[in-house]
C-alpha positions in Angstrom: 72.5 120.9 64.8 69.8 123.6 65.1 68.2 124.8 68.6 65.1 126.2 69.0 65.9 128.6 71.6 68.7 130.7 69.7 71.7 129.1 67.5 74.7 127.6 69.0 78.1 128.0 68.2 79.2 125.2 66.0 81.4 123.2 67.9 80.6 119.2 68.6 80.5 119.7 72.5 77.0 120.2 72.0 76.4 117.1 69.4 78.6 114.8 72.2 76.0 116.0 74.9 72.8 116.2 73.5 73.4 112.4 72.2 72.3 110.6 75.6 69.2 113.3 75.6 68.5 112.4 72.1 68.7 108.4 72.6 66.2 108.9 75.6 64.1 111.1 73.7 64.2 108.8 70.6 62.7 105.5 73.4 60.5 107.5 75.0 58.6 108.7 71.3 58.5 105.2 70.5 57.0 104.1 73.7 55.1 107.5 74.0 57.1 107.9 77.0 57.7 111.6 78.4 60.5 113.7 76.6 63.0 115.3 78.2 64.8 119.1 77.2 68.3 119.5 76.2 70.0 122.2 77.7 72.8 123.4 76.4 75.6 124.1 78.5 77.0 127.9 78.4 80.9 127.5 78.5 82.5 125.3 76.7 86.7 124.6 76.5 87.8 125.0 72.8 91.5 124.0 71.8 92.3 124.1 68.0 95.4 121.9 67.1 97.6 124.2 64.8 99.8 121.5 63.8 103.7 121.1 64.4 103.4 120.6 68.4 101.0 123.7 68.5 97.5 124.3 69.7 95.6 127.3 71.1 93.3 126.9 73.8 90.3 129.4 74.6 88.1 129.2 77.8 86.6 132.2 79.0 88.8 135.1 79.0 91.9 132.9 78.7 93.9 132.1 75.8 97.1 129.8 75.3 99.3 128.9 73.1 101.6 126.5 72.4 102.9 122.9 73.4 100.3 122.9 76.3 97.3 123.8 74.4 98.3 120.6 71.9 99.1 118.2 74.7 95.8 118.9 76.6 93.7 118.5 73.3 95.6 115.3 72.5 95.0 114.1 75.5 91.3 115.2 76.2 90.6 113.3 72.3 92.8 110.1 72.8 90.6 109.8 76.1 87.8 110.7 74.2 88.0 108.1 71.2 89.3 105.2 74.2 85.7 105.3 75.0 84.4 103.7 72.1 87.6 101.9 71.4 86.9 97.7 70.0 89.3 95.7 71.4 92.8 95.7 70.1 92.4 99.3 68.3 94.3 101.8 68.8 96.7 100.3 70.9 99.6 101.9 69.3 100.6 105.7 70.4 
């Protein structure tokens, strides 16, 4: 994803965000409606899974490591992915 402005770091936070902003922008071309910006937001939470129980977790100034870091990411992505879940997916785990 590029941005006018200045370049983004390349993490999906940004693709999952500017998605609504796109799907508005893509009806309102098509009806010559008004288009709206995207703005970008400035801090983002990054967690990495390592792997064997591990992740590492960066926001701000903070880092952790560790069983947290991989429980909070698995969490914050099986909520994530529940979202668009069909019925009768995922239902295991």
């Amino acid at each position: 994803m590029s941005f006018a402005p200045g370049r983004l770091d390349r993490v999906g936070v940004y693709d999952v965000r500017q998605g609504p902003v796109l799907y508005r922008n893509i009806a309102a071309a098509l009806s010559c409606g008004k288009l709206i910006p995207f703005k970008p937001q400035k801090r983002y939470l990054s967690i990495l899974n390592m792997g064997d129980n591990r992740g590492i977790l960066s926001w701000r100034s903070l880092v952790v490591s560790g069983l947290f870091a991989f429980v909070l990411k698995n969490y914050i992505d099986k909520r994530f992915m529940k979202r668009f879940q069909v019925s009768g997916e995922m239902d295991e785990g």
